[in-house]
Steps between C-alpha positions, in 0.01 A plus 500: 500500500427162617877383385624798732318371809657141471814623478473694780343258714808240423803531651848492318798297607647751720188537728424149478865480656468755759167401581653162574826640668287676761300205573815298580632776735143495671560086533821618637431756750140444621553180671732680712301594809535514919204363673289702717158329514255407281665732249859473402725831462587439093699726241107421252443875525804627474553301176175529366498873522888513346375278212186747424761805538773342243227306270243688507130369578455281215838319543477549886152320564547231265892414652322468859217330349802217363647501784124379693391281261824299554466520867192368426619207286712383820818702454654613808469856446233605774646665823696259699580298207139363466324392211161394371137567461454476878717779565228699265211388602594522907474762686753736396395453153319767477801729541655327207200574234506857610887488436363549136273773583817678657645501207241597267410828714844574551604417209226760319643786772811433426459520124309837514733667763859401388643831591223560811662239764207602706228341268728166440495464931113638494409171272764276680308545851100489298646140330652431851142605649333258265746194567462533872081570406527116319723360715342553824143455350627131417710497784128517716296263312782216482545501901169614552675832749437853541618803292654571789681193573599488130624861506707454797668242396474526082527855445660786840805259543574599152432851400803634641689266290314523167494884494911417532444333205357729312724798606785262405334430117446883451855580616673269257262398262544820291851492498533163415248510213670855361849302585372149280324743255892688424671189459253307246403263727142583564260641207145633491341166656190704601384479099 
């Protein structure tokens, strides 16, 4: 029993490879970003949410959670191609720890409702809830604002984008997984 439970917990080859394959794309796509304010507009969700979709939660938290810790270690990978610890801890930092908490929610609704699109965008927008919850929380304390300071400038500007997002992920995210799934190139990663 205990044999089974390491085995599960480590990952083979192939997820170690996917796992890492997402993380590059993220390095790839999330720096890309138009500035608005305080808060640049970014591909992060968009690619966080297609890696949870494809991967599966597992895979999907721990490729974003890569992709942060070598933002973190001073790779340019943040949105507009910054890099660092003081991107983290700043004050839009918060909206990159609840990046994982996206994931993890959706990632669980996703998992449970892979033929219920409704319950995949249901735990996109609670994770989404949560990351702006974080972000605008440490958004407030690190420049010592309002909520609604922080909200009109962290979190309205960006709704009607994110929920673009998401429609976008649910509209091609199953038929890309079903499409990688037929051709061998994607396997049961959520194991």
């Amino acid at each position: 029993m205990e044999n089974e439970v390491r085995s599960k917990n480590k990952l083979s080859v192939y997820q170690m490879a996917v796992t890492a394959l997402m993380a590059a794309l993220m390095c790839v796509l999330c720096p890309l970003s138009i500035p608005i304010g305080p808060i640049p507009v970014s591909l992060s969700i968009f690619i966080i949410l297609f890696s949870v979709y494809i991967l599966g939660t597992r895979l999907g938290v721990l490729s974003y959670v890569i992709y942060l810790l070598l933002g973190v270690a001073g790779l340019p990978v943040f949105s507009g191609g910054e890099g660092g610890i003081g991107k983290l801890i700043g004050p839009t930092g918060g909206y990159l720890i609840g990046f994982i908490f996206l994931a993890l929610i959706a990632g669980i609704f996703i998992e449970k409702g892979r033929s219920k699109i409704w319950l995949s965008v249901v735990g996109m927008l609670i994770g989404l809830f949560v990351d702006y919850l974080l972000g605008t929380a440490w958004f407030v304390i690190s420049m010592k604002t309002t909520v609604a300071y922080a909200l009109s400038v962290c979190v309205v500007p960006f709704i009607p984008i994110d929920l673009a997002k998401i429609l976008i992920v649910v509209a091609i995210g199953p038929v890309l997984r079903k499409g990688l799934n037929k051709a061998g190139l994607i396997q049961n990663t959520a194991n």
